[in-house]
C-alpha positions as CSV (number, residue, x, y, z in Angstrom):
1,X,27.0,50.4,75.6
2,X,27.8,47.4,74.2
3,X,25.1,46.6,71.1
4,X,26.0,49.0,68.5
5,X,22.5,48.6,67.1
6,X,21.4,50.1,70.4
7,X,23.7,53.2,70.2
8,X,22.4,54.2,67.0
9,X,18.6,54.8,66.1
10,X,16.9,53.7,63.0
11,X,18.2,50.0,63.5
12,X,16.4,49.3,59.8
13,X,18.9,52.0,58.3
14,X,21.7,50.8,56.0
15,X,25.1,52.4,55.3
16,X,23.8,54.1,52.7
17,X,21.0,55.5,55.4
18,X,18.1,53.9,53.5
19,X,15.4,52.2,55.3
20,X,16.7,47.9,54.8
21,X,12.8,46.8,54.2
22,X,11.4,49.9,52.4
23,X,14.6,51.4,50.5
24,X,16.0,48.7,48.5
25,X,15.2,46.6,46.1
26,X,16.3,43.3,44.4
27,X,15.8,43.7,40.9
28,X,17.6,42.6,37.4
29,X,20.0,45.0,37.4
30,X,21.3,44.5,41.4
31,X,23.0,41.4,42.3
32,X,22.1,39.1,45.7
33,X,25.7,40.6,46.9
34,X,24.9,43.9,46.6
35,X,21.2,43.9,47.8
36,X,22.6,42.3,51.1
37,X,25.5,44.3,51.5
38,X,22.4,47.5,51.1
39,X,21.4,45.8,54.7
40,X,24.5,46.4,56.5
41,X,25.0,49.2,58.7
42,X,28.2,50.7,59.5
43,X,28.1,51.7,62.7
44,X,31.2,54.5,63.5
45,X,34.1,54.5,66.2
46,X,32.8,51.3,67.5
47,X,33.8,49.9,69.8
48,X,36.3,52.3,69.6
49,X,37.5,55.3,67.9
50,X,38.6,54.0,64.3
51,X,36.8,51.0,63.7
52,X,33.7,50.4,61.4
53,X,31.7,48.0,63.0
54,X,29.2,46.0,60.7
55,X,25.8,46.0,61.8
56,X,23.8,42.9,60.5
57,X,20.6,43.8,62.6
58,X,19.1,45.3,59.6
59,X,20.0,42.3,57.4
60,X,18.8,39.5,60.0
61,X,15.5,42.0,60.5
62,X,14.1,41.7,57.0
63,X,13.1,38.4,56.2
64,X,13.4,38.5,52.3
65,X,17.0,39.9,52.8
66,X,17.5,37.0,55.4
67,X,16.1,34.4,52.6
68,X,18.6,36.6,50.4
69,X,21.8,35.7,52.2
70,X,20.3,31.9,53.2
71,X,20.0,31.4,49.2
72,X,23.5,32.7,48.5
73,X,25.5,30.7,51.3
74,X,23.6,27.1,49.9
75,X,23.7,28.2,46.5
76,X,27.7,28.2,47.5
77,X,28.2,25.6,49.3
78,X,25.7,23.1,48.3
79,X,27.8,20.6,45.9
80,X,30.4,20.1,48.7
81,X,28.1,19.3,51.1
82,X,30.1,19.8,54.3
83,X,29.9,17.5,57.4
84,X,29.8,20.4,60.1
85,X,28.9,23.9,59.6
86,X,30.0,26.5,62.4
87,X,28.4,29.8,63.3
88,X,30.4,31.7,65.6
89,X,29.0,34.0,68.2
90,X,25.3,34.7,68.5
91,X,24.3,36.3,64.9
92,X,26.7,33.3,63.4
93,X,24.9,30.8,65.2
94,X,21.7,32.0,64.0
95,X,22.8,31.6,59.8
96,X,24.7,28.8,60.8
97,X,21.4,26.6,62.0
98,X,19.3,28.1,58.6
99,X,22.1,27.1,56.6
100,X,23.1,24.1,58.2
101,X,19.1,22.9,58.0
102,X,19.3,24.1,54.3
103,X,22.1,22.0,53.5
């Protein structure tokens, strides 16, 4: 298998095996760093025996999560205002685009 969030079920489920859209919250007390990392999964031995591959399904799934991590990366880089933003592979070119049309 080669998509990790196919290996494992419960593709919503974080590292902390709460449901992403149901299980956490972003409140006063949680910062925008820790509600998104909530959203990653780590996936076990994969691709192979030893790694821990990050998930991001979960994150890119939940659209307030996804507004979340958005936010944070203009919030960052807005007064530089780069010339070129680049997303590599498939999920980067996905926040690359929101970000870049943010920016």
């Amino acid at each position: 298998m080669n998509d990790p969030a196919a290996a494992l079920p419960g593709a919503a489920q974080n590292a902390n095996g709460a449901n992403g859209a149901d299980g956490a919250s972003l409140d006063a007390a949680s910062s925008p760093s820790d509600y998104i990392r909530q959203h990653i999964r780590t996936v076990p031995d994969w691709p192979a025996p030893g790694v821990q591959f990050r998930d991001i399904t979960p994150l890119l799934a939940n659209p307030r999560v996804f507004r979340v991590l958005i936010d944070q990366f203009v919030h960052r880089y807005f007064d530089l205002r780069p010339n070129a933003i680049a997303g590599l592979d498939a999920r980067g070119f996905i926040i690359g685009s929101v970000v870049a049309y943010e920016l």
